[in-house]
C-alpha positions, 0 to 999 in steps of 0.5 A: 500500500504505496500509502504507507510509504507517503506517511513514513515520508510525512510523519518527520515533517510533522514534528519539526518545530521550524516549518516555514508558512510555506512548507506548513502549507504545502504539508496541509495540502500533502495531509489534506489530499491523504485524508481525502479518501479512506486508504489515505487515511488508514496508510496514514494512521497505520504509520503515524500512531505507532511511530516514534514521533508520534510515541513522544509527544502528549499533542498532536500537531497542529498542522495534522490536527488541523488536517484531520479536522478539515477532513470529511467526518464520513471517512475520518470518524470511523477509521479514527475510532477503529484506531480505539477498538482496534489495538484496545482488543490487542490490549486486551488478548496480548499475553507479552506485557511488551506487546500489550504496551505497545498496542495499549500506547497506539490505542492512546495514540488513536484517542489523541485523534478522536479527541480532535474530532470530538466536536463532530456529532459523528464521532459521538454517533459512532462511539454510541453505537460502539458502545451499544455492540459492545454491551449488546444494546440493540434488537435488530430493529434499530439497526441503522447502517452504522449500528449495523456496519458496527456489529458485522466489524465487531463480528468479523473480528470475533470480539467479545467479552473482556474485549468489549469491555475493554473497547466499551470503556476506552471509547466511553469519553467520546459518547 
């Protein structure tokens, strides 16, 4: 996926603390036409919330958060929240503490993003609705196409128990 190799070359830019107006611009152009489309965002995260420069710092910054906010919440949103579920079920299911901490500190990496997007009602939406699979709270009459979308991933990927409650309280700030 050649957006897995954009990212590598992105992510060093992103952290520089001397970026001129002109290469801040350019970069948000460069992470604006990433975030465009759902492969430009997965490759992108995929990279970045496990990589070293992003480990390092508490923020995120500004020239990404102002990127991911500028994004379409229909494509930024779920990807962003499957950064939470994600490694919280990796955290959950590791028996190597080393590989535990590593998915638990991309998990918070993830939060730092959802947290960006806070302000969307989607990103409330899809949290409630994560929530609801989690603790089995639908009847499959109020399935709607993100409930439903929701219950086939969490399917798909066979989590259940401690898992969802793991899942369940990591993404509950957001609900």
């Amino acid at each position: 996926m050649k957006q897995l190799g954009h990212a590598s070359q992105i992510i060093p830019e992103l952290v520089r603390d001397d970026l001129s107006e002109g290469e801040y611009d350019e970069l948000l152009d460069v992470l604006t036409r990433q975030f465009s489309h759902s492969d430009g965002v997965r490759g992108f995260f995929a990279v970045y919330l496990t990589s070293p420069e992003s480990l390092a710092v508490d923020g995120v910054p500004t020239v990404l958060a102002e990127a991911a906010r500028s994004a379409d919440a229909e494509i930024i949103v779920p990807l962003a929240c499957m950064n939470v579920v994600m490694p919280t079920a990796m955290t959950s299911v590791h028996r190597d503490e080393d590989l535990k901490e590593c998915a638990s500190k991309t998990a918070s990496n993830g939060k730092k993003i959802l947290r960006l997007l806070k302000e969307s009602d989607d990103v409330a939406q899809n949290c409630r609705e994560i929530s609801n699979v989690c603790k089995g709270e639908f009847d499959g009459s109020d399935l709607n196409n993100s409930l439903q979308y929701w219950k086939k991933f969490f399917e798909n990927y066979k989590y259940g128990g401690q898992q969802k409650d793991d899942i369940s309280l990591a993404i509950s700030e957001f609900c």
